[in-house]
DSSP file (Angstrom, degrees, kcal/mol; ACC not computed):
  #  RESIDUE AA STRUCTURE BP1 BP2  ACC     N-H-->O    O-->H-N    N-H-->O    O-->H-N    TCO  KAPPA ALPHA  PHI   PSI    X-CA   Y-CA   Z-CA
    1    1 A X     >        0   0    0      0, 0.0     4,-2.2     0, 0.0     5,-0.3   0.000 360.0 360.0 360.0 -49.1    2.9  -41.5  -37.5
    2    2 A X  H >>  +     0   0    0      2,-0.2     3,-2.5     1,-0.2     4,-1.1   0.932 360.0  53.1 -47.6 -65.0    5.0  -42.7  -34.8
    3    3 A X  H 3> S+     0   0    0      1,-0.4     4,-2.9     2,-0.3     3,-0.3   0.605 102.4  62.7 -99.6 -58.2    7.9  -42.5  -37.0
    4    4 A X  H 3> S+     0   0    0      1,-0.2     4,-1.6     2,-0.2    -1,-0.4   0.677 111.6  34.4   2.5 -61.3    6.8  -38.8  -37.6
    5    5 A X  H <X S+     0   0    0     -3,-2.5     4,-0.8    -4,-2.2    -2,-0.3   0.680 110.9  60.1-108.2   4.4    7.3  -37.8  -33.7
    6    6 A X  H >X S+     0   0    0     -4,-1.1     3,-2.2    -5,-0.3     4,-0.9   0.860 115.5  39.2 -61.8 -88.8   10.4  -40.1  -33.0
    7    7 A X  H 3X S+     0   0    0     -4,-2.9     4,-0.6     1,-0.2    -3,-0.2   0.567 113.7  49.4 -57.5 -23.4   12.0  -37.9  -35.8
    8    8 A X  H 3X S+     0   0    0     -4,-1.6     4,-1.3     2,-0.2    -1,-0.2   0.649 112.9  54.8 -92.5   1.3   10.3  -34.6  -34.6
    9    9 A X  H <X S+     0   0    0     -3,-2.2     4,-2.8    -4,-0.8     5,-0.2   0.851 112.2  45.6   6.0 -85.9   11.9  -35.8  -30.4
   10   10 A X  H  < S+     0   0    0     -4,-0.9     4,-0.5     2,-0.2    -2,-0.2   0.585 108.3  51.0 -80.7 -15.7   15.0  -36.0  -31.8
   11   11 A X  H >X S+     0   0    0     -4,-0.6     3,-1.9     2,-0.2     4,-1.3   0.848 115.9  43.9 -81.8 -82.1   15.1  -32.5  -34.0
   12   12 A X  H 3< S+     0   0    0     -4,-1.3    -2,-0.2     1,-0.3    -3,-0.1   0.725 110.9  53.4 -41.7 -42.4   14.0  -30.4  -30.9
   13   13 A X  T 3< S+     0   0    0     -4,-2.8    -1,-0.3     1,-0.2    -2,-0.2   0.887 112.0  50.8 -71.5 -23.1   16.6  -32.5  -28.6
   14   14 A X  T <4 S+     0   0    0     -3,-1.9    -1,-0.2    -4,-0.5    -2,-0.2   0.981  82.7 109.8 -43.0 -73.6   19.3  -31.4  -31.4
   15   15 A X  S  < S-     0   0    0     -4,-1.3     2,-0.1     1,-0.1    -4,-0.0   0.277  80.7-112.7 -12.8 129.9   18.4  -28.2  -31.2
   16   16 A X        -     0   0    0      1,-0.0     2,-0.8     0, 0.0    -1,-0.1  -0.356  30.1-139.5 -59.5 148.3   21.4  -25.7  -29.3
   17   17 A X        -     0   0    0     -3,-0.2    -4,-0.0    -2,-0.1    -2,-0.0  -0.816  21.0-162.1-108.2 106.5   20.1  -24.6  -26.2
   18   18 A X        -     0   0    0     -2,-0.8     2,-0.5     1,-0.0     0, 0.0  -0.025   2.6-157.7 -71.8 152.8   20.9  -20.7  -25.4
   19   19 A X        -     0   0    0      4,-0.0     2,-0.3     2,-0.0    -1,-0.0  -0.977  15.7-120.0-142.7 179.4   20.8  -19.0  -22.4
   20   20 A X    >   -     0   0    0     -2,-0.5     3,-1.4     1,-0.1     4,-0.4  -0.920  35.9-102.5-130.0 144.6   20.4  -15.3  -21.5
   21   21 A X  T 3  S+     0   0    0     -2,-0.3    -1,-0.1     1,-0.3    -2,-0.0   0.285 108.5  82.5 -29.7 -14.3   23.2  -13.1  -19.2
   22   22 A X  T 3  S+     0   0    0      1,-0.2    -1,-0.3     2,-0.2     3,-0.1   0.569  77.7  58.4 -88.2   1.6   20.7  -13.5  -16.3
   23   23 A X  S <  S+     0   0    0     -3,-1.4    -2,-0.2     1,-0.2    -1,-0.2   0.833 109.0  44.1 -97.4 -30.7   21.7  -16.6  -15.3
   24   24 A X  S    S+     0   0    0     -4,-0.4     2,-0.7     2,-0.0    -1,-0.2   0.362  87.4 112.9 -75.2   9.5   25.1  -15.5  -14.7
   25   25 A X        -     0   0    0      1,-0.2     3,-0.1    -3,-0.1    -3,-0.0  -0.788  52.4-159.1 -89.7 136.3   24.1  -12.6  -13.1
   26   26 A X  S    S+     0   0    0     -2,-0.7     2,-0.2     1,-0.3    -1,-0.2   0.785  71.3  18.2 -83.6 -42.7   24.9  -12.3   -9.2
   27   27 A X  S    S-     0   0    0      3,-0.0    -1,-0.3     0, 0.0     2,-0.2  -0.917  77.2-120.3-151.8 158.3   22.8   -9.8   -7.7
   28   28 A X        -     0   0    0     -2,-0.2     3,-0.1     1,-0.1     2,-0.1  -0.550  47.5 -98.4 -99.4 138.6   19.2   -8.3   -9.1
   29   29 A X        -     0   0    0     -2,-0.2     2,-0.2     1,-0.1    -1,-0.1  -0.379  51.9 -71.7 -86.5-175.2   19.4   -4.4   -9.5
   30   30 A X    >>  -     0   0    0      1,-0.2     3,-2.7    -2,-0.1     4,-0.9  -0.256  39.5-129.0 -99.7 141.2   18.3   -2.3   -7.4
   31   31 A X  H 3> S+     0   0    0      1,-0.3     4,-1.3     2,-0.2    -1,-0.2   0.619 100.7  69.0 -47.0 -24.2   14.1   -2.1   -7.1
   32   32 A X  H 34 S+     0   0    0      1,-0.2    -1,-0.3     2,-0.2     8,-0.1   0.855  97.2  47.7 -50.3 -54.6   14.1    1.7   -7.4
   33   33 A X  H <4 S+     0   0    0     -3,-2.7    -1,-0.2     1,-0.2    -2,-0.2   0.840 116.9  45.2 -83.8 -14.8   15.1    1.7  -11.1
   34   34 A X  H  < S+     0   0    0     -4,-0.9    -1,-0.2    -5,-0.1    -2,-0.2   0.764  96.0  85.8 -76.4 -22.6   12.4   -1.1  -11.9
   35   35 A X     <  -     0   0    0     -4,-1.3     2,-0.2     5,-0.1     3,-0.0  -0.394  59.2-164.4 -80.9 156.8    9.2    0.4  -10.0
   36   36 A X    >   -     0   0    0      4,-0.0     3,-0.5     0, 0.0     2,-0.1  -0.992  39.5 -11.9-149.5 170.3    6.9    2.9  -11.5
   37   37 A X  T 3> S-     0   0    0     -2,-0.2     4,-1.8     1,-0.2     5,-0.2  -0.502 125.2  -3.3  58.2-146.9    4.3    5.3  -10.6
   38   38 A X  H 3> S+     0   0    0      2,-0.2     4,-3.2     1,-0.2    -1,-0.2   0.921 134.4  56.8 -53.1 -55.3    2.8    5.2   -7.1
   39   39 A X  H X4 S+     0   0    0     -3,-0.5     3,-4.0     2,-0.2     5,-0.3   0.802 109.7  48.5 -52.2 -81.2    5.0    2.0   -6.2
   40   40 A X  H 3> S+     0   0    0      1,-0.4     4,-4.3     2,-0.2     5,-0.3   0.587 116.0  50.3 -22.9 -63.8    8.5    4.5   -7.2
   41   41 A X  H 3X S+     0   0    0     -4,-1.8     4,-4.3     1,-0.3    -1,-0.4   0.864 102.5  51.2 -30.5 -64.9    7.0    6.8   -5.2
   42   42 A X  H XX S+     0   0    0     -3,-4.0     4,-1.2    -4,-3.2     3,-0.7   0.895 118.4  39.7 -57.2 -55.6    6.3    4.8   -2.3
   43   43 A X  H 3> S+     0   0    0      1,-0.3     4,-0.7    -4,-0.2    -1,-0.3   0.816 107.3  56.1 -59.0 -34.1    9.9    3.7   -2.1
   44   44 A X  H >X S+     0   0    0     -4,-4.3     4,-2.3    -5,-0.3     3,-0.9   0.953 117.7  41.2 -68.8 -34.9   11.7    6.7   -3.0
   45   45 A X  H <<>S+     0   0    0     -4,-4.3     5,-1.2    -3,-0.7    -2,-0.2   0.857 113.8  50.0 -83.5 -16.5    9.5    8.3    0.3
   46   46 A X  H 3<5S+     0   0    0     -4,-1.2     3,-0.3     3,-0.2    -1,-0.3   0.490 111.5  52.1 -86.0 -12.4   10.1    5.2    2.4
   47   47 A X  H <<5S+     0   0    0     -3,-0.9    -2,-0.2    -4,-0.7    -1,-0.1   0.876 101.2  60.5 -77.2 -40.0   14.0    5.8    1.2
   48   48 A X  T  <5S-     0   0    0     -4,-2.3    -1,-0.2    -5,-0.2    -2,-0.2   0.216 133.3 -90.6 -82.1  17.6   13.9    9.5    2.5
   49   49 A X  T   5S+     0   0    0     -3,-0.3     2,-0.7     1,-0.3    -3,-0.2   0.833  93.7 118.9 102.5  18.9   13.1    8.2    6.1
   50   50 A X      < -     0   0    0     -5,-1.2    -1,-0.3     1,-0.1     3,-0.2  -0.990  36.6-177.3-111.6 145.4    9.0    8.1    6.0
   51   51 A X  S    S+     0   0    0     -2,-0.7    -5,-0.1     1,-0.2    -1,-0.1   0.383  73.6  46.9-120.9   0.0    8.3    4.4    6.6
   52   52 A X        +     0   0    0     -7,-0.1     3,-0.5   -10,-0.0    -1,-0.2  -0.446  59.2 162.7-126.9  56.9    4.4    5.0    6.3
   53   53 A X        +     0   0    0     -3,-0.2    -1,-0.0     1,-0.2   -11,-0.0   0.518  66.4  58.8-104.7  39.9    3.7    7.0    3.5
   54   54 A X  S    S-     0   0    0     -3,-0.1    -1,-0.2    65,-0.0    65,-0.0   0.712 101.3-117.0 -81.4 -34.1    0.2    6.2    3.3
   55   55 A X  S    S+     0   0    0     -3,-0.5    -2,-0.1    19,-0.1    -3,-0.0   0.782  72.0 133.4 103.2  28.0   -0.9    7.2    6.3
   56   56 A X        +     0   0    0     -4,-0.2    -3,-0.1     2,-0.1     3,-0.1   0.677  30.9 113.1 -93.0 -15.6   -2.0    3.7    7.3
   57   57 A X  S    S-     0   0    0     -5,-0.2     2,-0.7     1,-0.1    -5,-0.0   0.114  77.9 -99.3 -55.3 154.6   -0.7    3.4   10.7
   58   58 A X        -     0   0    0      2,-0.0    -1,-0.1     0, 0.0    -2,-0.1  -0.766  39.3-145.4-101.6 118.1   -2.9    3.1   13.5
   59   59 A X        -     0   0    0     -2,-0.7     2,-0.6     1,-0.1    13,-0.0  -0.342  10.2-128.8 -75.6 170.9   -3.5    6.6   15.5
   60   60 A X        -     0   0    0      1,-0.0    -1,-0.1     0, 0.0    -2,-0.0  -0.939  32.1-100.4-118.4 111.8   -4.0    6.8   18.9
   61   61 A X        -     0   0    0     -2,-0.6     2,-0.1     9,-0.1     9,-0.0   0.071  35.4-157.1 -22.6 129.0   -7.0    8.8   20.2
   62   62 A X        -     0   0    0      6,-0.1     8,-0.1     3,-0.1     6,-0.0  -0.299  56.2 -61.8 -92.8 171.5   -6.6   12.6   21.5
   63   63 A X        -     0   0    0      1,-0.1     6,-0.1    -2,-0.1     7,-0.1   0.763  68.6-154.6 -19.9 -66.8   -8.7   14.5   23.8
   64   64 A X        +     0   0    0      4,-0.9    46,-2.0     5,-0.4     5,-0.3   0.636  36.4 144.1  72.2  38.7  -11.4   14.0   21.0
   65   65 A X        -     0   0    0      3,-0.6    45,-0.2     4,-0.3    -1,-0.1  -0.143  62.6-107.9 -92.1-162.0  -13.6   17.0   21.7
   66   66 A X  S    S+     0   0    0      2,-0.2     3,-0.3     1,-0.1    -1,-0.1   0.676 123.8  45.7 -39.3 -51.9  -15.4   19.3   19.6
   67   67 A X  S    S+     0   0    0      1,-0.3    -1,-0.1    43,-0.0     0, 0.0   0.778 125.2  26.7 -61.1 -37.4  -13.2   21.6   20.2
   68   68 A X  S    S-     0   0    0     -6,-0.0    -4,-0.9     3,-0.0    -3,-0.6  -0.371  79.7-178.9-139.9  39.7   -9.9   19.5   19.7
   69   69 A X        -     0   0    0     -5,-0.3     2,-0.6    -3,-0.3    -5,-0.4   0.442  37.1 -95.9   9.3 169.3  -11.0   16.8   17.3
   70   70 A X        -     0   0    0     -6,-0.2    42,-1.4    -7,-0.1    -1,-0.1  -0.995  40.7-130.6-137.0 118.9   -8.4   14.2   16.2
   71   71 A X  E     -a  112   0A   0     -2,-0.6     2,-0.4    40,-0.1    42,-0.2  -0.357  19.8-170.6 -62.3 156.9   -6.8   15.0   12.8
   72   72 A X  E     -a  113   0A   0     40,-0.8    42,-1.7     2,-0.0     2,-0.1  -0.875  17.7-139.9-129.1 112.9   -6.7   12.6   10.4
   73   73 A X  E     +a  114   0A   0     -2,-0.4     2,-0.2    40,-0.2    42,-0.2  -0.539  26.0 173.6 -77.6 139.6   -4.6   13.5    7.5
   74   74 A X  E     -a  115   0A   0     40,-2.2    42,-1.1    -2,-0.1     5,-0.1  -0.984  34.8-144.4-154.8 136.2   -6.0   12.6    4.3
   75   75 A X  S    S+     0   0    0     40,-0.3     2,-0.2    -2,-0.2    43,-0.1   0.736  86.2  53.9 -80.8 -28.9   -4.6   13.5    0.5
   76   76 A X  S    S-     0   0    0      2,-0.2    41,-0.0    41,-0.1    37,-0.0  -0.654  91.8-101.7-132.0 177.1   -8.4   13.7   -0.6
   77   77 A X  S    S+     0   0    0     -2,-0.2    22,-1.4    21,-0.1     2,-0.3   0.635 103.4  21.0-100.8   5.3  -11.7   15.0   -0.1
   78   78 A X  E     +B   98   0B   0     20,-0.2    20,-0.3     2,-0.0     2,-0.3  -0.921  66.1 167.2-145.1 155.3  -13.0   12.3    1.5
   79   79 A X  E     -B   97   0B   0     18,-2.4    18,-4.4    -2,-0.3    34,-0.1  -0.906  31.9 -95.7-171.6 145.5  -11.5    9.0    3.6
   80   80 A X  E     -B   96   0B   0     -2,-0.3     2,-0.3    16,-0.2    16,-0.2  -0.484  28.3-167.2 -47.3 143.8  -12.6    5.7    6.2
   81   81 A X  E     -B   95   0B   0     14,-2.2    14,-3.1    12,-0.1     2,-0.3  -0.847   9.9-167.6 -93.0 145.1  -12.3    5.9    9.5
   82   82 A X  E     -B   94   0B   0     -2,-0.3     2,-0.3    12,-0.3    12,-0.2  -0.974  11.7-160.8-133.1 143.8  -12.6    3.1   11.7
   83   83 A X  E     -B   93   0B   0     10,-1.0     2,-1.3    -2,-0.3    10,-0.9  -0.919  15.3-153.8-130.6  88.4  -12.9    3.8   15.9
   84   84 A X        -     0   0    0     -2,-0.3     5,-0.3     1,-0.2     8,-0.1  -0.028  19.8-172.7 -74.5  56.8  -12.2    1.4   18.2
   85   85 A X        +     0   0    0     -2,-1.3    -1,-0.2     3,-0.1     2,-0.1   0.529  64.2  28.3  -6.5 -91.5  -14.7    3.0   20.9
   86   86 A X  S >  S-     0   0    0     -3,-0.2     3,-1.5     1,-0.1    21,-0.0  -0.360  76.0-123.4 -77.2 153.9  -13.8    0.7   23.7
   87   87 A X  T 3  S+     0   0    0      1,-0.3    -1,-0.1    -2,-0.1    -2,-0.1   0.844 113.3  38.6 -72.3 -25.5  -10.5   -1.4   24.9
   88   88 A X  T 3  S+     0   0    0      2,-0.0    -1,-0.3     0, 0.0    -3,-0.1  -0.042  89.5 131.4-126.4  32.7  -11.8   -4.4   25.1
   89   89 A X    <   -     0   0    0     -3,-1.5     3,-0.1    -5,-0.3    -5,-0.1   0.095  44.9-151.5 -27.1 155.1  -14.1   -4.0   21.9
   90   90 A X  S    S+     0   0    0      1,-0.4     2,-0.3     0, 0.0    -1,-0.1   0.462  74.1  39.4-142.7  10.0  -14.1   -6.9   19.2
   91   91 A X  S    S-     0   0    0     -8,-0.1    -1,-0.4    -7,-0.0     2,-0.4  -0.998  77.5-119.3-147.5 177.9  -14.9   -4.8   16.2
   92   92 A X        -     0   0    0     -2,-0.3     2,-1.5    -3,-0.1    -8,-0.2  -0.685  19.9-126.6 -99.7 146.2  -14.2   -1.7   14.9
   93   93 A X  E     -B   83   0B   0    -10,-0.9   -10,-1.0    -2,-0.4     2,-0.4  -0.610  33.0-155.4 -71.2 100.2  -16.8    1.3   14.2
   94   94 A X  E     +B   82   0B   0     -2,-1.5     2,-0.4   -12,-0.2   -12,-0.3  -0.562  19.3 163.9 -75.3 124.0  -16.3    2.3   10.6
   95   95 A X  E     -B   81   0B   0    -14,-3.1   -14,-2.2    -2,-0.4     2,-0.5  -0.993  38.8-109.7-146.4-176.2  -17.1    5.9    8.9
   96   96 A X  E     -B   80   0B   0     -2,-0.4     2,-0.5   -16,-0.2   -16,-0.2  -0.692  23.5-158.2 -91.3 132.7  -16.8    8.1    6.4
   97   97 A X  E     -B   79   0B   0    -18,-4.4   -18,-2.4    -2,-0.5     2,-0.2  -0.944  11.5-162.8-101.8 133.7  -14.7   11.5    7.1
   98   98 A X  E >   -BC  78 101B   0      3,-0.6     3,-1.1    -2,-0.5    15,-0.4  -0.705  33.3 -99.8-119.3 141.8  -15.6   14.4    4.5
   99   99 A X  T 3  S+     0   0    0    -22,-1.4    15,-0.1     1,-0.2     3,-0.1  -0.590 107.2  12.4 -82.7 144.8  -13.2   17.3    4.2
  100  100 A X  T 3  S+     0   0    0     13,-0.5     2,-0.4    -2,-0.2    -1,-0.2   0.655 105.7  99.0  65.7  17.1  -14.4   20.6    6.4
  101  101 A X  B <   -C   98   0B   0     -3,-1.1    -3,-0.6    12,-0.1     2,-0.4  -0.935  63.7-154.6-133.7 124.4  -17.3   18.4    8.3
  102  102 A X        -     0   0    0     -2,-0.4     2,-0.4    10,-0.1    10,-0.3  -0.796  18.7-153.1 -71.9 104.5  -16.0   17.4   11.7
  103  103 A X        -     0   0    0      8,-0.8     2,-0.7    -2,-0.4     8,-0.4  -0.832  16.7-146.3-118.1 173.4  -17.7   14.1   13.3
  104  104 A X        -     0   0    0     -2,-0.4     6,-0.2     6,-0.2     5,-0.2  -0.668  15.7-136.0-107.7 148.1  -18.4   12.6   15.9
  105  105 A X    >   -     0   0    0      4,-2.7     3,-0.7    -2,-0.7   -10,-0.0  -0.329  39.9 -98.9 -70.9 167.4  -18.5    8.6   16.7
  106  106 A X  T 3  S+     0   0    0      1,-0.2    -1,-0.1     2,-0.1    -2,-0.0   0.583 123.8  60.6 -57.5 -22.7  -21.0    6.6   18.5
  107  107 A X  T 3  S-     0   0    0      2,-0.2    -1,-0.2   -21,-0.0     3,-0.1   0.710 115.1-112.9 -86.0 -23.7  -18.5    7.0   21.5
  108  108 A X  S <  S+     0   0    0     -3,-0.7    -3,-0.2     1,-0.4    -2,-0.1  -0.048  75.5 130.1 129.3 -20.9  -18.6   10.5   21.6
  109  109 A X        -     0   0    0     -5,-0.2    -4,-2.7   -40,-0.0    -1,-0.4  -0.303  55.6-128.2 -70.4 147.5  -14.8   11.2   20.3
  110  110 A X        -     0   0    0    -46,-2.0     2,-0.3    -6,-0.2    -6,-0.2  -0.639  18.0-147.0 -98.7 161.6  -14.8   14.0   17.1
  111  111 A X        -     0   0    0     -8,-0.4    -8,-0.8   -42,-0.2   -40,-0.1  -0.668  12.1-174.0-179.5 124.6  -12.9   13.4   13.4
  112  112 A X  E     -a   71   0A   0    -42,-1.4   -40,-0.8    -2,-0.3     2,-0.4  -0.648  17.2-144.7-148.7  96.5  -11.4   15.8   11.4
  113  113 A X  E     -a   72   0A   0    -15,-0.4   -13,-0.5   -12,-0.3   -40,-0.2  -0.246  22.3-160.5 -64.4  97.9  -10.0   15.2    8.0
  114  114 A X  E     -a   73   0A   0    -42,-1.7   -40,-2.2    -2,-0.4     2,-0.2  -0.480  26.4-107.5 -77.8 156.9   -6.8   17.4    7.4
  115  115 A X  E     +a   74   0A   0    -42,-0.2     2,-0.3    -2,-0.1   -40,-0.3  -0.639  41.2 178.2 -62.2 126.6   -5.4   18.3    4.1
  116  116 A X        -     0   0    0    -42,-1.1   -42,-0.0    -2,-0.2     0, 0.0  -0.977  34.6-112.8-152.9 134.8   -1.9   16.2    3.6
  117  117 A X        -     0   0    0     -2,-0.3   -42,-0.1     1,-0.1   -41,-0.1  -0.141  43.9 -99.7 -75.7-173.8   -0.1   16.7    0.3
  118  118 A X              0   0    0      1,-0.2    -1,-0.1   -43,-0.1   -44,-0.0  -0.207 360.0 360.0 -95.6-162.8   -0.2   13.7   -1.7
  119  119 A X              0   0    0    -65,-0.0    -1,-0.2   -66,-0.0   -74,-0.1   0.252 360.0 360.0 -83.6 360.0    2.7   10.7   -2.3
């Protein structure tokens, strides 16, 4: 038995060892031509100069009235909000925004989910 993995040791070390054209390769190509779907997307719009195109960024409250809401652009019919009511808060007041229903937060400020085409 021994004798049996000594000899089968010494066949694998035998063995030629190959390598593949990537180890000699200098530079990786460029990420564009590997991604696909949403990812392609997201780079090809972050190439053309939008560096957010999720929308993910943190807005800064408006007037917030009835009247003058604060848009939130949204690709779909529905999206989170989170409202940091006060400055010196330590969590955030989450809701849901609905397309064509305006609301208002616990602080008083109004949400309004605009149409934004999609990525």
């Amino acid at each position: 038995m021994a004798s049996l993995c000594g000899r089968m040791v010494l066949a694998a070390a035998k063995r030629n060892v190959t390598y593949t054209p990537v180890r000699f390769c200098k530079m990786m190509n460029d990420p564009i031509e590997h991604a696909t779907g949403i990812e392609k997307r997201e780079l090809l719009a972050k190439q053309a100069g939008n560096p957010d195109p999720f929308d993910m960024r943190v807005f800064k409250r408006g007037p917030g009235t009835k009247d003058s809401p604060n848009l939130i652009p949204s690709a779909f019919d529905a999206r989170l909000v989170g409202c940091v009511c006060e400055e010196d808060q330590t969590y955030v007041q989450w809701m849901w925004l609905h397309q064509g229903h305006p609301k208002r937060c616990e602080c008083g400020h109004w949400f309004k989910l605009v149409e934004k085409a999609p990525v």
